[in-house]
C-alpha positions in Angstrom: -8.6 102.2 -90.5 -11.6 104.3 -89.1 -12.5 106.5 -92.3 -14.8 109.8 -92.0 -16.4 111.4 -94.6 -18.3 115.0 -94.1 -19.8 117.6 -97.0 -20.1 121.0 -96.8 -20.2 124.3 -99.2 -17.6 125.6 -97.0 -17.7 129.3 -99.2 -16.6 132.3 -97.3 -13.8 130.1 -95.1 -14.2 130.8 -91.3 -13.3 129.1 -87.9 -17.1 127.4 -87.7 -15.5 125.7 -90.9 -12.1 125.0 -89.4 -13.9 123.3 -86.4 -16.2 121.1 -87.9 -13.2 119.8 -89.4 -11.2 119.4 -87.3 -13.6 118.1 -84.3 -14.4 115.3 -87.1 -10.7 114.0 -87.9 -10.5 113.7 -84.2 -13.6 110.8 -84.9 -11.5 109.2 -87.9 -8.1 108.0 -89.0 -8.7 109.7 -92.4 -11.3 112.4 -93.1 -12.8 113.0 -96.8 -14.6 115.4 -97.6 -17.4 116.6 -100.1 -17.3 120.4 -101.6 -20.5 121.0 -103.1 -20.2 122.0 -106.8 -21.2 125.6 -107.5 -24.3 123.9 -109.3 -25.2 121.8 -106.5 -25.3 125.2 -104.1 -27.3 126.6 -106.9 -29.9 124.3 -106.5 -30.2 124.3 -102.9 -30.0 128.0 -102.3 -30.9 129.6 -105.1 -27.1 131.3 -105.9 -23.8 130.8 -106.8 -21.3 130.7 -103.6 -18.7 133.4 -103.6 -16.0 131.5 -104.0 -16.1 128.6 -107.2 -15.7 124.8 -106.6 -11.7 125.1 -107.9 -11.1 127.8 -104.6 -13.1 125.9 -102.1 -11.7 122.7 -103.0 -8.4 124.0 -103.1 -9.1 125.9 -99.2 -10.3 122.4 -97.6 -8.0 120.4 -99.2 -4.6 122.4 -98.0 -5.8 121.8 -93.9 -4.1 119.3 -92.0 -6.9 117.7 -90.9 -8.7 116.7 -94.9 -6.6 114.0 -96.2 -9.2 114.0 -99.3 -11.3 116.1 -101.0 -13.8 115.2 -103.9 -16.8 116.8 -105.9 -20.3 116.5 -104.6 -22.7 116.8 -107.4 -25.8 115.6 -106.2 -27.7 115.5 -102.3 -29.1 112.0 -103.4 -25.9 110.5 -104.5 -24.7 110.8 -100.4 -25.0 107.0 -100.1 -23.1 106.1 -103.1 -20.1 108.6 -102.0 -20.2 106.8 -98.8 -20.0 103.4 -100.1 -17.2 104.8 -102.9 -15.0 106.0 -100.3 -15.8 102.7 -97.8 -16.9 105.3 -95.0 -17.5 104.1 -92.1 -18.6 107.1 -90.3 -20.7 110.1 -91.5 -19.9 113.4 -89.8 -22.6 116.3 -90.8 -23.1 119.6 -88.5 -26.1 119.4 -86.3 -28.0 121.7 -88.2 -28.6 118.2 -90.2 -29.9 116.7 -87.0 -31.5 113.6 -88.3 -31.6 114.0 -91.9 -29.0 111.2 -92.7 -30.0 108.6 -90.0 -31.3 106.9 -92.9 -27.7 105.8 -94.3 -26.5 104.0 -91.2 -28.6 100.9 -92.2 -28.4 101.5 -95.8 -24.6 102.2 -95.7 -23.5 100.1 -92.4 -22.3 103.3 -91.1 -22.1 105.3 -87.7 -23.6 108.9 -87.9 -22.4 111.6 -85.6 -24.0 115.4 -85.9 -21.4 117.7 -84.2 -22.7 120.9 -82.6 -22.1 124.2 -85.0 -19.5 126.4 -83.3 -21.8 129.5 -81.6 -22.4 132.4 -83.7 -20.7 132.3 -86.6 -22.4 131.6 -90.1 -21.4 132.6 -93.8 -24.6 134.0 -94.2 -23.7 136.0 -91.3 -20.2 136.9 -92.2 -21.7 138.3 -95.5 -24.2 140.3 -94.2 -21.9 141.9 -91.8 -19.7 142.9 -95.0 -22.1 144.1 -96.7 -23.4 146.7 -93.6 
């Protein structure tokens, strides 16, 4: 069994999200998949997402396409969640490009950056609401 792990904030829900998702279960038998914790976006972007852990975790893990869903705590701990979950593919968006080649020696893993779907962002999607 082929099995794909991914991580995202996925906050604000929209088809960029749904795509991403569902372009990596087609790489994978099963697809898990790491929601940041509210403290973990903190500390990357300097605010709370919109929408807590509970919510997200509770959005990505009702699609078709997740058959898991677990806490990511930590952007240093990817190679551990890997190696917990006996992934043997890492999907990221290509916005990523390169960042995690580093894991497929370190994990004996394949690592695939899909393309972003075209103009569509959260960041986007917020500032649109807010104008």
């Amino acid at each position: 069994m082929k099995i794909g792990i991914t991580f995202g904030t996925f906050d604000v829900f929209h088809y960029g999200h749904l795509r991403i998702l569902e372009r990596s279960k087609e790489l994978c038998d099963k697809l898990i998949v790491g929601v940041s914790s509210d403290e973990l976006n903190f500390s990357k972007k300097g605010k709370f997402p919109i929408y807590n852990y509970e919510e997200r975790s509770k959005i990505i893990g009702s699609l078709k396409v997740v058959d898991e869903v677990f806490k990511e705590e930590n952007l240093e701990l990817k190679a551990e969640y890997i190696k917990q979950f006996n992934a043997s593919v890492l999907i990221m968006g290509d916005d990523w490009e390169g960042k995690f080649d580093w894991v497929k020696e370190h994990c004996n893993v394949d690592v695939i950056y899909l393309p972003r779907t075209p103009s569509i962002s959260t960041t986007a999607i917020i500032e649109k609401i807010r104008n």
